[in-house]
C-alpha positions as CSV (number, residue, x, y, z in Angstrom):
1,X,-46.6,-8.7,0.7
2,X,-42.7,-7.8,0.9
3,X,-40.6,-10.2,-0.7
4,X,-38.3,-11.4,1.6
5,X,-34.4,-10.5,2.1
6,X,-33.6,-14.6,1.4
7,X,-36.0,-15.2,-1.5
8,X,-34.6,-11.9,-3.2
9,X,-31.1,-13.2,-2.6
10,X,-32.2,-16.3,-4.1
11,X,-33.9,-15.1,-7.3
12,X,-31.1,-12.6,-8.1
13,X,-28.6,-15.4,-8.0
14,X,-30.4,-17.5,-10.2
15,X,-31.4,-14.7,-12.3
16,X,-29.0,-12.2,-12.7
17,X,-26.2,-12.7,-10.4
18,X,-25.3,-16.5,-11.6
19,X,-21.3,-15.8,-10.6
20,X,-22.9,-16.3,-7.2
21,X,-24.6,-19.4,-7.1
22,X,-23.0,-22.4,-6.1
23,X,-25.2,-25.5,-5.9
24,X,-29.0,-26.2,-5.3
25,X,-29.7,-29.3,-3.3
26,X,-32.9,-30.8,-2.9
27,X,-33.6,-28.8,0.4
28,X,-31.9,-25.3,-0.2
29,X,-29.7,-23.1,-2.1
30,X,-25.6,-22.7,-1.6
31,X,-23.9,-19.5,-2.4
32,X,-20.6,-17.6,-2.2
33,X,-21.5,-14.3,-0.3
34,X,-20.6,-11.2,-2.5
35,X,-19.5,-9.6,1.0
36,X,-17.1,-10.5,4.4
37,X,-14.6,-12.6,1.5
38,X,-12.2,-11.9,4.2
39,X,-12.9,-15.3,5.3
40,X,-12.2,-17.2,2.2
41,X,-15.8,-18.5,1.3
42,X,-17.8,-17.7,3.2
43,X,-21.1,-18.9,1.8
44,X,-25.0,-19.5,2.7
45,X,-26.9,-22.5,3.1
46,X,-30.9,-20.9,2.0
47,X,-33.4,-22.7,2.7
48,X,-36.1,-23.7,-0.3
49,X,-38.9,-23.3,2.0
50,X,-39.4,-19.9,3.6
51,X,-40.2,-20.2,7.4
52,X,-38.4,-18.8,10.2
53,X,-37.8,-21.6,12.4
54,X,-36.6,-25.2,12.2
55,X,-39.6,-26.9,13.8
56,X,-41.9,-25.4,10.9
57,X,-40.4,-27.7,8.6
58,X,-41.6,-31.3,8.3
59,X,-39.3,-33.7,10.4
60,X,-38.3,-35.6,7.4
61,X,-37.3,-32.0,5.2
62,X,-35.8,-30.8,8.4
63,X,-33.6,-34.0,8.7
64,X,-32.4,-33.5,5.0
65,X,-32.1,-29.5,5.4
66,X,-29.6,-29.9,8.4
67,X,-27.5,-33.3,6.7
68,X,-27.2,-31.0,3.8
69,X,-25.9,-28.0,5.4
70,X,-23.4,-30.5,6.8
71,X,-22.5,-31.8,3.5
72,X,-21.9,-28.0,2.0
73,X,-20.0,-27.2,5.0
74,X,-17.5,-30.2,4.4
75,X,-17.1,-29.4,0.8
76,X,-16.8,-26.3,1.3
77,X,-13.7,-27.1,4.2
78,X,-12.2,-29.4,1.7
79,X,-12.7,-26.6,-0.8
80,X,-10.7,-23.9,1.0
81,X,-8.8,-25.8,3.8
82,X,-9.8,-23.3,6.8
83,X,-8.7,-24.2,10.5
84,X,-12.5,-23.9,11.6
85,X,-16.1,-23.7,9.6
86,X,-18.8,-21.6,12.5
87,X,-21.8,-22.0,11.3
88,X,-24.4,-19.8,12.3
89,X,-28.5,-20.0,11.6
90,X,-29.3,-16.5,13.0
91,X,-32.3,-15.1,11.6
92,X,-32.7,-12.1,13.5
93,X,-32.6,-9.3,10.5
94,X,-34.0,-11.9,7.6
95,X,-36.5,-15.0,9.1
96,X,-36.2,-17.3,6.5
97,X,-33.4,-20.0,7.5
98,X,-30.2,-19.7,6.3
99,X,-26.9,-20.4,7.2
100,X,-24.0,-18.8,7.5
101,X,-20.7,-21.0,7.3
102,X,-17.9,-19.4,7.8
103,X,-14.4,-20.6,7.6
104,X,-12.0,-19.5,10.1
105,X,-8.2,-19.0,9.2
106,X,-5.1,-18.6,11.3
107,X,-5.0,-14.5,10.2
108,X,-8.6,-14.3,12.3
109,X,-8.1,-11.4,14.6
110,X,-10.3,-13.2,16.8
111,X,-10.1,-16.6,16.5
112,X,-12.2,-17.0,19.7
113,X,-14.8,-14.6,19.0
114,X,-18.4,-14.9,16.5
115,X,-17.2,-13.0,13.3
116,X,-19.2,-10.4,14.6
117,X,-17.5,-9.4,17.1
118,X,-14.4,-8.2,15.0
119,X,-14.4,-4.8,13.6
120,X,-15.9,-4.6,10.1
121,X,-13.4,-2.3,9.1
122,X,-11.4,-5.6,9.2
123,X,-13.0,-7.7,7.3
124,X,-15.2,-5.5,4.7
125,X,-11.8,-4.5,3.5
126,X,-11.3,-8.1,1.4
127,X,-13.3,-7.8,-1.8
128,X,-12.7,-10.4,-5.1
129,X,-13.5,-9.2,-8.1
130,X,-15.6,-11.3,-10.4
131,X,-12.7,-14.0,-11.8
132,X,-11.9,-14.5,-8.4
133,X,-15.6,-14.9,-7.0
134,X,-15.9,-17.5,-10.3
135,X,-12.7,-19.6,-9.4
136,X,-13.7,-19.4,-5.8
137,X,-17.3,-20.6,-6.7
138,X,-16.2,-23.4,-8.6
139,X,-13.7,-24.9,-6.3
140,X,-16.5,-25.3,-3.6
141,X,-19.2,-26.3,-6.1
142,X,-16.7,-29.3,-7.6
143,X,-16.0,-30.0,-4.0
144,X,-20.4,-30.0,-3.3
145,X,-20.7,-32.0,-6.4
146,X,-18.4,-34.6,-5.2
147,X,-19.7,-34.9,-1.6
148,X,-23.4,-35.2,-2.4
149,X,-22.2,-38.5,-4.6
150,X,-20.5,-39.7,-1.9
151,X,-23.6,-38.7,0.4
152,X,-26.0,-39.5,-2.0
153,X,-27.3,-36.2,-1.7
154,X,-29.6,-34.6,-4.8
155,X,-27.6,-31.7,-6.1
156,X,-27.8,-29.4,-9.4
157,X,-24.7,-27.2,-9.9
């Protein structure tokens, strides 16, 4: 069977692509998205387990899935100071859960609007190189670190 796109993403960042990886928490993976840096880190929340839906997790590791999401996302606001984190759990192209947080600045196009909706040609124009990616990285992951102590939340970074 076909590896899926979420479990690739996740063994290539461990594996190969380590500038990538942020933090792994007890229930998923956080990453810095190599692509849409537009929006100054823009990350993923993947989950460990690979199902498609929420209600196919257990209640309790469904519980700690979302309250860690939560805690990446507010790291990840103290990291990089937007006006507004979206967070999106879509799953339409790739099943397994993930999350999509996405901060929101005051040079958004459409502040009003899903990301989507604004013209790629916008926002696939903002690339970081690999320093940049790194220093980006680390900001959030110091900023994980120190949430999940304040939480009490597991997490390896």
């Amino acid at each position: 069977m076909e590896e899926c796109t979420c479990c690739r993403i996740i063994r290539t960042v461990m594996d190969i692509e380590k500038d990538y990886f942020i933090a792994e928490l007890k229930t998923g993976y956080a990453i810095i998205s190599n692509r849409w840096q537009y929006f100054k880190g823009y990350s993923l929340f993947i989950c460990k387990e690979c199902v498609g839906e929420l209600h196919e997790l257990s209640p309790d590791f469904r519980r700690e899935f979302l309250f860690e999401m939560t805690v990446v996302a507010e790291a990840l606001y103290t990291a990089v100071s937007p006006i507004k984190i979206n967070y999106e759990l879509l799953g339409n192209d790739c099943k397994h859960l993930h999350w999509h947080i996405i901060p929101r600045y005051g040079t958004d196009p459409m502040p009003q609007k899903a990301i989507w909706n604004i013209d790629r040609d916008i926002f696939d124009t903002t690339t970081l190189d690999v320093s940049e990616i790194i220093t980006l990285r680390d900001k959030i992951r110091d900023e994980i670190v120190r949430h999940s102590k304040k939480y009490g939340v597991q997490c390896t970074a």
